[in-house]
C-alpha positions in Angstrom: -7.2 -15.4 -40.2 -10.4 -13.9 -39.0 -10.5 -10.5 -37.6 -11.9 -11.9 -34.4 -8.9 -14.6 -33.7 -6.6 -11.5 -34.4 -8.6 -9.4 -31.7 -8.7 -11.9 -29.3 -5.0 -12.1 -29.5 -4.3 -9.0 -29.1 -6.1 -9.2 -26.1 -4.2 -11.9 -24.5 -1.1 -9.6 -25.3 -2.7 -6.7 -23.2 -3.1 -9.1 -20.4 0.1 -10.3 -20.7 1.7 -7.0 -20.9 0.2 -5.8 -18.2 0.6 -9.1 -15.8 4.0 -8.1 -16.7 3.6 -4.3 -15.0 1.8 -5.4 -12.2 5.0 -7.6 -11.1 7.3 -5.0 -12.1 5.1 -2.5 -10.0 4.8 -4.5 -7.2 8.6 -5.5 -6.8 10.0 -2.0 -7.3 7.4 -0.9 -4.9 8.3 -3.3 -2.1 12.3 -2.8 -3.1 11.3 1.1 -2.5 9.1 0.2 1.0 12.4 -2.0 2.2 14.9 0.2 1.2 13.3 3.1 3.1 12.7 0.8 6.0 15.9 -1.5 7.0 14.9 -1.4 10.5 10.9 -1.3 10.0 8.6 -1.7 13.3 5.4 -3.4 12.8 4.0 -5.3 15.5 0.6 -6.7 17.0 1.3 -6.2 20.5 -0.7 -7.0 23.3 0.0 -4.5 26.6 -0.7 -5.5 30.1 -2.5 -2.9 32.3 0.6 0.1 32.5 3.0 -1.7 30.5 5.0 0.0 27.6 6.1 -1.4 24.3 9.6 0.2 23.0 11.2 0.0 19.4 13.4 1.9 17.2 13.9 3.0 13.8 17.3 4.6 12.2 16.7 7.8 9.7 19.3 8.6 7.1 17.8 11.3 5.5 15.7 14.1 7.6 13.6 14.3 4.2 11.9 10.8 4.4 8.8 11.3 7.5 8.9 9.2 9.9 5.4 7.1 10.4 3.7 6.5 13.6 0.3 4.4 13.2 -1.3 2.4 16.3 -5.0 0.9 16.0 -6.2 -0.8 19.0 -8.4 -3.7 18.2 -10.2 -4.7 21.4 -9.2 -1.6 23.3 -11.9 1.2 22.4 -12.1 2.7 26.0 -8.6 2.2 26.8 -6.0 5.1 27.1 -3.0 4.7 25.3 0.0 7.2 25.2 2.5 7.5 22.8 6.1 9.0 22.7 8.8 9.7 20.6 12.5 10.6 21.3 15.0 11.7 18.6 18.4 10.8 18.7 19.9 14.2 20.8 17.0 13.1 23.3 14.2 15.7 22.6 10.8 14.5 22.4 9.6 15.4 19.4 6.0 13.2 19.5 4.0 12.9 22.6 0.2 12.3 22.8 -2.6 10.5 24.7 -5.3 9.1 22.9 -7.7 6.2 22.2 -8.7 3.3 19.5 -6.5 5.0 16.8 -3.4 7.3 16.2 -1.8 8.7 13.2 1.1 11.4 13.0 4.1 11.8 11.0 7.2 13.7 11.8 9.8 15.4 9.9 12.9 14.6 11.4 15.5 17.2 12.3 18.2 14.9 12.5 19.7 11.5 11.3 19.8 8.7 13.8 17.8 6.4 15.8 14.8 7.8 16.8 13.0 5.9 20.2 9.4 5.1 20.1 7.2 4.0 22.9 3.5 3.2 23.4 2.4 2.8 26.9 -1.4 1.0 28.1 -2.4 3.7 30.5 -5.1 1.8 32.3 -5.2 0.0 35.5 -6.9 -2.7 34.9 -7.2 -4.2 31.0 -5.3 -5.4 28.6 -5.0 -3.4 25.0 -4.2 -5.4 22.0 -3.0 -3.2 19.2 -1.3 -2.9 15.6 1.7 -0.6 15.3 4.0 0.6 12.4 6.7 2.8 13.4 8.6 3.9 9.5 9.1 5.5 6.6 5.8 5.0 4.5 7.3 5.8 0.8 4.4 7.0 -1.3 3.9 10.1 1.5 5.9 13.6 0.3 7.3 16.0 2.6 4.2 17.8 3.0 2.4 14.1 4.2 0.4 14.3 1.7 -0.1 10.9 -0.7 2.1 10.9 -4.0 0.3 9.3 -6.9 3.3 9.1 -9.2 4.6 6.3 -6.9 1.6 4.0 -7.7 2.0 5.3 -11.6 2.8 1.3 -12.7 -0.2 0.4 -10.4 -2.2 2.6 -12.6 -0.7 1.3 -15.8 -1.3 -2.0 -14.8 -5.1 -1.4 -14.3 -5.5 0.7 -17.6 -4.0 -1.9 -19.2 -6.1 -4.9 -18.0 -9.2 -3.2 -18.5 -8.0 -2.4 -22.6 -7.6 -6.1 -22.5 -11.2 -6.9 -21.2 -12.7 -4.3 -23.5 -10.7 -6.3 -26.4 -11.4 -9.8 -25.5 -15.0 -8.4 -25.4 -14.7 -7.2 -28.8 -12.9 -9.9 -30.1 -15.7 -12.4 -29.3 -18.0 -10.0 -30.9 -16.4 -10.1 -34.4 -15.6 -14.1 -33.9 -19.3 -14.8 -33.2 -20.0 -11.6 -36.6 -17.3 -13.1 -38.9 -18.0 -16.9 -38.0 -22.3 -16.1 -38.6 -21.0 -14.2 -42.2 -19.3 -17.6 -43.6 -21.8 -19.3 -42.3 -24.2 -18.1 -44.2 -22.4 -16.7 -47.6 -23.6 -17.8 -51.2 -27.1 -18.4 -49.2 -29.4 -16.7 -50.7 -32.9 -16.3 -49.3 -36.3 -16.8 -51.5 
């Protein structure tokens, strides 16, 4: 068999393989994003001029942060406020803002923690995405952990090995097939 064939099939392997860890990666990872978010908020809402939005979310373990995102899409002048009450009834999350708010919180204590987001004008409408969670590839600290996407990586890695083989592969099939081609001619 030609060293090109052999090549090539070993590139179709790397693709395979990592097919294979990109389906692995991606159903532990949305397992993982469940799992730490049984009762998950994510919403586009639509608030009438001083009209809130509440939801909840249960934490079972005060070392997973809790999430709070809101983009507003057609709302860039609008004031939104936003409020969070844990479950002994302290606010622990309360800001005005506009277009866009991140936070995360630690939480002190397990329960079910209150969310609200409130349209704070008198007069438009604000349309708006929300996630209230647990985001799983964020640390304590809230900072992004890369070991969580580690099969992503892999994945990647390995695709790209296979393109650089199938490259190669072509290379010596196109080298190997020109070499029979022309042995035992010999030119004058």
């Amino acid at each position: 068999m030609p060293r090109g064939i052999k090549v090539l099939i070993a590139s179709g392997i790397l693709f395979l393989i990592a097919i294979i860890v990109f389906f692995a990666w991606g159903t532990s990872f949305s397992e993982m994003f469940v799992q730490n978010n049984q009762s998950i908020s994510t919403n586009q809402i639509t608030l009438a001029p001083q009209e809130s939005y509440n939801s909840s979310v249960t934490i079972d373990s005060p070392s997973k942060l809790l999430t709070i995102t809101i983009d507003a899409v057609n709302s860039d002048q609008i004031v939104l406020k936003q409020l969070v009450i844990d479950p002994d009834g302290k606010v622990v999350s309360n800001s005005t803002f506009q277009k866009t708010y991140f936070s995360t919180i630690t939480p002190e204590v397990t329960g079910i923690y209150r969310f609200s987001v409130t349209n704070m004008d008198n007069n438009d409408d604000a349309t708006m995405y929300i996630f209230f969670g647990n985001l799983p590839f964020l640390n304590e600290s809230g900072q992004i952990e890369f070991t969580v996407f580690a099969g992503l990586i892999a994945g990647v890695i390995l695709f790209i090995a296979g393109i650089v083989t199938m490259i190669i592969g072509i290379i010596l099939y196109i080298k190997d097939r020109n070499q029979e081609k022309y042995r035992g001619f010999i030119p004058r």
